[in-house]
C-alpha positions in Angstrom: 0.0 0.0 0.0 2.8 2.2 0.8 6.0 1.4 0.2 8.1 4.8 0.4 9.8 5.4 3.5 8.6 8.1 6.1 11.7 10.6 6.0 10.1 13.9 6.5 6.8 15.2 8.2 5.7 16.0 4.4 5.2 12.4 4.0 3.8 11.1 6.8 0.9 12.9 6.3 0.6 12.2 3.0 0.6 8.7 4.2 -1.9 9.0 7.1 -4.0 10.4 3.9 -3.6 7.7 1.8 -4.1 5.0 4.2 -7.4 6.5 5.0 -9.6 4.6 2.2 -8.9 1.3 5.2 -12.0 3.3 6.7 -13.2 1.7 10.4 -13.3 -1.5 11.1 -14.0 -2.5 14.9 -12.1 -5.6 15.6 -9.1 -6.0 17.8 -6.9 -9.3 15.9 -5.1 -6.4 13.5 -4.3 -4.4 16.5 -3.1 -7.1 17.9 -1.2 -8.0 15.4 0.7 -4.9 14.7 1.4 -4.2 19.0 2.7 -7.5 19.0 5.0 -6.8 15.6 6.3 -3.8 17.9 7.0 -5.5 20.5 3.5 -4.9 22.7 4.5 -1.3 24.2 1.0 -1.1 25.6 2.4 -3.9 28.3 5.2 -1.3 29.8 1.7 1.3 30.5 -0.8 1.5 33.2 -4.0 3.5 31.7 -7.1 5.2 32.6 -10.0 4.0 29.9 -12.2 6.1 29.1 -15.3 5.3 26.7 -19.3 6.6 26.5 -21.2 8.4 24.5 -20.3 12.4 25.2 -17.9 14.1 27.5 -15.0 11.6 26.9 -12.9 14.1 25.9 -13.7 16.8 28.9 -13.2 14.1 31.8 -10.1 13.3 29.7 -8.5 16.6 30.1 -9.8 16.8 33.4 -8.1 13.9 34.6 -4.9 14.6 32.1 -4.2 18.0 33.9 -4.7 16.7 37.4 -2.1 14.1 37.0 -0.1 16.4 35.2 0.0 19.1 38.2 0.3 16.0 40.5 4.3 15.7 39.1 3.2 12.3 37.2 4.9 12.2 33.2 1.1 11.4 32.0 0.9 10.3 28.4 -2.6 11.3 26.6 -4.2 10.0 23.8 -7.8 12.1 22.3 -9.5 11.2 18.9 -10.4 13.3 16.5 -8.0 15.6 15.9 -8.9 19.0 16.5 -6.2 21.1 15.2 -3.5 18.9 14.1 -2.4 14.9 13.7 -0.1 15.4 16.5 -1.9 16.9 19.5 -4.0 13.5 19.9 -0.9 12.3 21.2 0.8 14.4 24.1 2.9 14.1 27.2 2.7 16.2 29.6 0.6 18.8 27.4 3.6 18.9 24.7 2.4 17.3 21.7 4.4 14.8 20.1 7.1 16.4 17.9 7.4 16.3 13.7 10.5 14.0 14.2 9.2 11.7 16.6 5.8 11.6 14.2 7.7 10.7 11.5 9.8 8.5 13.6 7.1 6.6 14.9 5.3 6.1 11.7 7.7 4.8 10.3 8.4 1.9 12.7 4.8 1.2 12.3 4.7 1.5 8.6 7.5 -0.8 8.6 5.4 -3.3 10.9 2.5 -2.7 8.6 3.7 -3.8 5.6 5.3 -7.1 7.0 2.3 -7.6 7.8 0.4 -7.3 4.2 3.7 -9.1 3.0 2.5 -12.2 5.1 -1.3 -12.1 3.9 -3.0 -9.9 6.4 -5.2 -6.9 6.2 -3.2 -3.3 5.9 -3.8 -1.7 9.9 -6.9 0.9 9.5 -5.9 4.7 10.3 -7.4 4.3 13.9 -5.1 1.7 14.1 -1.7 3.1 12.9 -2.6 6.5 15.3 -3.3 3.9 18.5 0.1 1.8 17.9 1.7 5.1 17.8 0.1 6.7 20.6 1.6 2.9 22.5 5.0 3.3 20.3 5.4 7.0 22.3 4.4 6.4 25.7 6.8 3.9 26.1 9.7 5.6 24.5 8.9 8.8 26.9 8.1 5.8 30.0 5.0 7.6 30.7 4.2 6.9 34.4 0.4 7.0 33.6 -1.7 7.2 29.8 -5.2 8.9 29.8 -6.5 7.3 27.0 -10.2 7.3 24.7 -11.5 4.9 23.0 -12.3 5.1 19.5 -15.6 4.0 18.9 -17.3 1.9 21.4 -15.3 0.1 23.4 -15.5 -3.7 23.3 -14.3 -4.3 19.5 -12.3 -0.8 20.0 -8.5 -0.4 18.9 -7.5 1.0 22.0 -9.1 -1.9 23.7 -6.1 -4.5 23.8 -4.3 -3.1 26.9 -4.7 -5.5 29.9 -2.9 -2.9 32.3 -5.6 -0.2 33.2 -5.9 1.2 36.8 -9.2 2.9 36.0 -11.7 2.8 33.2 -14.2 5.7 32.8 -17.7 5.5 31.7 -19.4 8.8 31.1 -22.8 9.4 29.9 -24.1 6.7 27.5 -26.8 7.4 24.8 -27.4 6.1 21.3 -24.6 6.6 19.7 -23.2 5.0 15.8 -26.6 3.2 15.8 -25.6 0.0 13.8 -22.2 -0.5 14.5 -22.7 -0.9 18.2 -25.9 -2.2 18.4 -30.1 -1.6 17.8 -30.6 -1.0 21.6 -29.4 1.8 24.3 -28.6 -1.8 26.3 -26.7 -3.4 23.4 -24.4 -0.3 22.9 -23.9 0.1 26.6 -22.3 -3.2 26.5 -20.1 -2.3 23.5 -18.9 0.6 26.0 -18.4 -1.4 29.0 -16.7 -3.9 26.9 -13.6 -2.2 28.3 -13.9 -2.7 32.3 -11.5 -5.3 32.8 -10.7 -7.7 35.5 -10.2 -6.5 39.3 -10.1 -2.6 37.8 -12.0 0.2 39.2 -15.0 1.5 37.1 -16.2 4.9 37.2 -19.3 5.8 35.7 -21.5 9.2 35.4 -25.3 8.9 35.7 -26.8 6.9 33.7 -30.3 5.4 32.8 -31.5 2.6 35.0 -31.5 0.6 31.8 -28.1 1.4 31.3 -26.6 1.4 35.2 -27.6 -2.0 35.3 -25.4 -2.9 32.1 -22.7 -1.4 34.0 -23.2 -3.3 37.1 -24.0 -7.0 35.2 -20.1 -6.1 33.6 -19.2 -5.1 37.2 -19.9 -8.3 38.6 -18.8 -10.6 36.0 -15.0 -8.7 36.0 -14.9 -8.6 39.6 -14.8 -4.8 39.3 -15.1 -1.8 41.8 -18.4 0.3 40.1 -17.9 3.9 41.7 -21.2 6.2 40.9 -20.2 9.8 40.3 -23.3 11.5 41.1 -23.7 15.1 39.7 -26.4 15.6 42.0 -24.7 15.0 44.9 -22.8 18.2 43.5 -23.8 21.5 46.1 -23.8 25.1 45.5 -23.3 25.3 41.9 -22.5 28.5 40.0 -22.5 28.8 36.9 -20.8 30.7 34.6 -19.3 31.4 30.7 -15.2 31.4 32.4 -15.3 30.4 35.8 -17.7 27.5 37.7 -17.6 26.1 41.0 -19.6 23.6 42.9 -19.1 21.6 45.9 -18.7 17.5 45.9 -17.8 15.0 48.6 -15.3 16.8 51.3 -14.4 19.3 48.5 -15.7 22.5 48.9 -16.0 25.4 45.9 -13.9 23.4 43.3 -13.7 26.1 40.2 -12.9 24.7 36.8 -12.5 27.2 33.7 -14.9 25.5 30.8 -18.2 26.3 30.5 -20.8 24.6 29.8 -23.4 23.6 32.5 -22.4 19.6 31.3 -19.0 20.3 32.2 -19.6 20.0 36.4 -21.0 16.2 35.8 -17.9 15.7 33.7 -15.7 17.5 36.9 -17.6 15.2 39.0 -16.6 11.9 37.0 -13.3 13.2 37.2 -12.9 13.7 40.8 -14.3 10.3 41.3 -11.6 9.1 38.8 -8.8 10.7 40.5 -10.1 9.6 44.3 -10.2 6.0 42.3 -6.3 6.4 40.9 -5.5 7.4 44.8 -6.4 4.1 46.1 -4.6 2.5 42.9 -1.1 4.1 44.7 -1.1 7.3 42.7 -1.4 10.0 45.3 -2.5 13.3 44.3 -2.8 16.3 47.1 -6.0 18.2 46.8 -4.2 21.2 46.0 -3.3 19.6 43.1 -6.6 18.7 42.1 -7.8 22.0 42.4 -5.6 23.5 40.0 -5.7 20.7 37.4 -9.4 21.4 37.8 -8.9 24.9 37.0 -6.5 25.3 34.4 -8.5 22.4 32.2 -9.5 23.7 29.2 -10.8 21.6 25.8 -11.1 23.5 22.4 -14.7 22.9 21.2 -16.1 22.0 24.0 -18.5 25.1 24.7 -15.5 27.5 24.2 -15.6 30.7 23.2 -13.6 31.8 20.6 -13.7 35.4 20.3 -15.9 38.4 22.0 -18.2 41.2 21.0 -20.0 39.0 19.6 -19.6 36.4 21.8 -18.2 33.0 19.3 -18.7 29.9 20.7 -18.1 26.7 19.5 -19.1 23.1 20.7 -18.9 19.8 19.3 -22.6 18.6 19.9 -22.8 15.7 17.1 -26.0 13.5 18.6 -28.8 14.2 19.9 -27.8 14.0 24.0 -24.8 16.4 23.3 -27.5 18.7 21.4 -29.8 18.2 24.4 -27.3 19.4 26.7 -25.9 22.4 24.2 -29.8 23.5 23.7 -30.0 23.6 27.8 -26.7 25.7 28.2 -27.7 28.2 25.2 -31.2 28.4 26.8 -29.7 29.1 30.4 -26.7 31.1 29.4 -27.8 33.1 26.6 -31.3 34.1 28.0 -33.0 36.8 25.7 -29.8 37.1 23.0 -30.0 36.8 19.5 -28.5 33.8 18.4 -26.7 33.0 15.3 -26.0 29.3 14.6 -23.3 27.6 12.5 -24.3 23.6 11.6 -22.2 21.3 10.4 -22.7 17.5 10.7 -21.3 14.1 9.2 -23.9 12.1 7.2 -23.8 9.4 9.7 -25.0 11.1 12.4 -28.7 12.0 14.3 -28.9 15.1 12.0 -32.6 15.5 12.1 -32.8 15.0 16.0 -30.1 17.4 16.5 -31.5 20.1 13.6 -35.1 19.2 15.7 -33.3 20.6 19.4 -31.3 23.6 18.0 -32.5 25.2 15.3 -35.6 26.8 17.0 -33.2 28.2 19.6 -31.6 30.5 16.3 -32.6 33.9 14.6 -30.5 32.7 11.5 -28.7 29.7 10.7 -25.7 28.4 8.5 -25.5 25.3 7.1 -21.8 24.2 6.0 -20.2 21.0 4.7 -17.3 19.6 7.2 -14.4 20.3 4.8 -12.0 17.1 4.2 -14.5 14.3 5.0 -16.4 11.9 2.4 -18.5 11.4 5.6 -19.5 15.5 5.4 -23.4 15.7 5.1 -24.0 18.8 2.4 -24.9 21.9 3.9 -27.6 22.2 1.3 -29.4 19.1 2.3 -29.0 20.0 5.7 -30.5 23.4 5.2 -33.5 21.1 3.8 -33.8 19.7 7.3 -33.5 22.2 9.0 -35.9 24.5 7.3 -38.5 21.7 9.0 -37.6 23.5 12.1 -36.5 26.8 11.3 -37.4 28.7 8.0 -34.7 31.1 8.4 -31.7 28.8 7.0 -29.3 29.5 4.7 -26.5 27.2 2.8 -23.1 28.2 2.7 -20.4 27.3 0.3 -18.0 27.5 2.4 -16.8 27.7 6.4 -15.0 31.3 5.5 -18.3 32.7 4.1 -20.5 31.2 6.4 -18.3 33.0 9.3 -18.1 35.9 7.2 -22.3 35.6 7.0 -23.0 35.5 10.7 -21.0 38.6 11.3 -22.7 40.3 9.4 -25.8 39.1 11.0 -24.5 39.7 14.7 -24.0 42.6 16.7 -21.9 43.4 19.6 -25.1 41.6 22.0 -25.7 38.8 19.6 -24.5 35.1 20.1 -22.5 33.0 17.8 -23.3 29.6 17.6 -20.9 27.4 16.0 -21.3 23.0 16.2 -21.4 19.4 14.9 -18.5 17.9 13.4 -15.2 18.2 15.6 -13.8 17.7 12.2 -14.4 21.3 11.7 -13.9 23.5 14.6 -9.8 23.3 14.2 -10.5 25.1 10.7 -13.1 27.5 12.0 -10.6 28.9 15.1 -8.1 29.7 12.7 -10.7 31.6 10.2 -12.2 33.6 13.9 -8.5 34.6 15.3 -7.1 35.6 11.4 -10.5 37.4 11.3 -10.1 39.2 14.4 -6.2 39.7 14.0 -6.8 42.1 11.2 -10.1 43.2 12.8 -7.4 44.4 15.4 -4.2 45.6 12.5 -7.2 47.7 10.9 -7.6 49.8 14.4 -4.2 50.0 15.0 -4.5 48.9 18.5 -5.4 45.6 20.7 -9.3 45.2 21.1 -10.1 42.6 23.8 -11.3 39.7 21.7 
């Protein structure tokens, strides 16, 4: 499939990109297969596993930072990327660097190709990025990876490490419909396909359908299930920079992302670290507090840019649009709202158009650049004018930020969500935008 060497950063994108057409395919005897062909660096690692539906990525950095403040060299591992191939896989916040990409891949592509050479299937993409994210936490000797599955769990790439200390389950809804399963039930068990023997399990609230997936999977692993209960959570304040809340013997915990979501996904991982303590990782509350605090995760309810407000969020099912709709509604009381959609074909389009387009004075309809999976923003217009008649198609991300400027004013609300796959793009298009907002005026305007 590929049978140039990986010399310079150049080309090992352009083999990332060509390797791409292997699509998904859950299964973990290829992964196995190409850790072993390394030499299994996934043995020399102890892991927190995280899976569900939404917030992975949240109690991911979360956890990531606390550790990280706690003195431990904590390897992390996120999927999709956001802004760039290399910040899914990061040790202590410092993405992995162009030579040690191309260093990496090229032990793998190496691996992958003895491997077609013998008869079996070329590694998927998911595949290749896992085995690297593996291949560089042992060569840094990562004391602890913070790691998110894929898709799912069970049949999930990342799922061949025997070594975790803690696996995560945050909320759980229905979620690649299909692939995982026809039931909330069947795709719970796809995610708690990841709890493994004698671990500790942490899970968010779920539904009673759901919890008692959880616990069935408990039992049968011989597992610790610890319940991180958001509404055990006291004296909550809310806010767009800073929150705090209460929980167990902790009192006022602040954490910087907004997003009323983002105190049951504090909550999980408080429970998570309070789980890695009794593992023998200690971890002062002092430190928790500030890994709490200086947390942050692009796309996650963040605001981009002020006056107008610009916020985007990665709300791609119909839970995280549930949860967006309930922020927008609490935060943004009696604004004028502005909405940017994008969404991949596979997803609950229609439920999520259904939750957030009455919420919008306008809204934008785009195509996710650089994904076959992209549904077109005019057939998502289509759906959305079911809900909303004041739609609008754009033909690209630049005009359709470019469009709800000139829509907003300094008191309106930018909306901006869907597809991770294209808030990297549209932060670069809002800070290049306000950059020569600012060179225009010939001075700094508080953005």
């Amino acid at each position: 499939m590929w049978k140039e060497r990986i010399e310079k950063y150049g080309q090992a994108l352009a083999y990332m990109e060509k390797i791409q057409n292997r699509g998904i395919v859950l299964g973990l005897d290829g992964m196995r297969r190409l850790t072993k062909a390394l030499g299994n660096p996934q043995d020399a690692l102890t892991f927190v596993h995280i899976a569900g539906t939404n917030g992975k990525g949240s109690v991911l950095e979360f956890v990531f930072r606390i550790l990280k403040c706690a003195g431990y060299r904590t390897g992390r591992y996120s999927s999709p990327a956001v802004f760039s191939r290399q910040e899914q896989i990061q040790v202590n916040g410092r993405a992995i660097s162009r030579a040690d990409y191309v260093r990496g891949l090229e032990t793998i592509r190496q691996a992958a190709e003895s491997l077609e050479d013998a008869g079996y299937p070329y590694p998927t993409p998911f595949e290749v990025e896992t085995a690297l994210a593996f291949w560089y936490f042992r060569e840094r000797q990562c004391e602890i990876v913070v790691l998110e599955c894929g898709m799912g769990g069970l049949t999930d790439a990342t799922n061949i490490i025997d070594t975790t200390a803690v696996c995560v389950l945050t909320c759980i809804s229905m979620d690649h419909k299909g692939m995982l399963g026809e039931s909330l039930e069947e795709i719970a068990a796809q995610k708690a396909g990841i709890i493994k023997k004698g671990c500790h399990v942490v899970s968010a609230c779920q539904t009673p359908a759901v919890m008692a997936v959880m616990e069935a999977c408990c039992r049968n692993q011989g597992a610790a299930l610890i319940r991180a209960d958001v509404s055990s959570a006291r004296k909550i304040r809310y806010g767009l920079e800073k929150q705090s809340f209460d929980y167990g013997r902790y009192g006022r915990l602040v954490i910087s992302m907004a997003g009323r979501f983002q105190i049951e996904n504090a909550v999980v991982a408080v429970e998570t670290i309070e789980a890695l303590k009794a593992c023998g990782y200690p971890v002062t509350e002092a430190m928790l507090r500030r890994g709490l605090l200086t947390a942050s995760w692009p796309g996650r309810f963040a605001i981009l840019a002020k006056n107008p407000l610009f916020v985007a969020d990665g709300a791609h099912n119909e839970d995280a649009a549930e949860k967006l709709k309930e922020s927008v509604s609490f935060y943004f009381t009696n604004k004028k709202i502005i909405t940017i959609m994008g969404v991949l074909r596979d997803k609950e389009y229609e439920k999520i158009a259904a939750l957030t387009a009455p919420l919008a004075a306008q809204v934008i309809t785009i195509t996710p650049p650089g994904t076959k999976r992209a549904l077109p923003a005019w057939e998502l217009a289509g759906v959305v004018r079911k809900y909303n008649p004041h739609v609008t198609a754009a033909d690209s991300l630049q005009e359709a930020v470019e469009m709800s400027y000139l829509l907003a004013d300094r008191d309106s609300v930018i909306l901006a969500f869907g597809s991770l796959s294209y808030l990297g793009e549209l932060s670069g298009i809002v800070a290049e935008r306000h950059k020569i907002r600012r060179d225009a005026h010939g001075r700094s305007e508080k953005n």
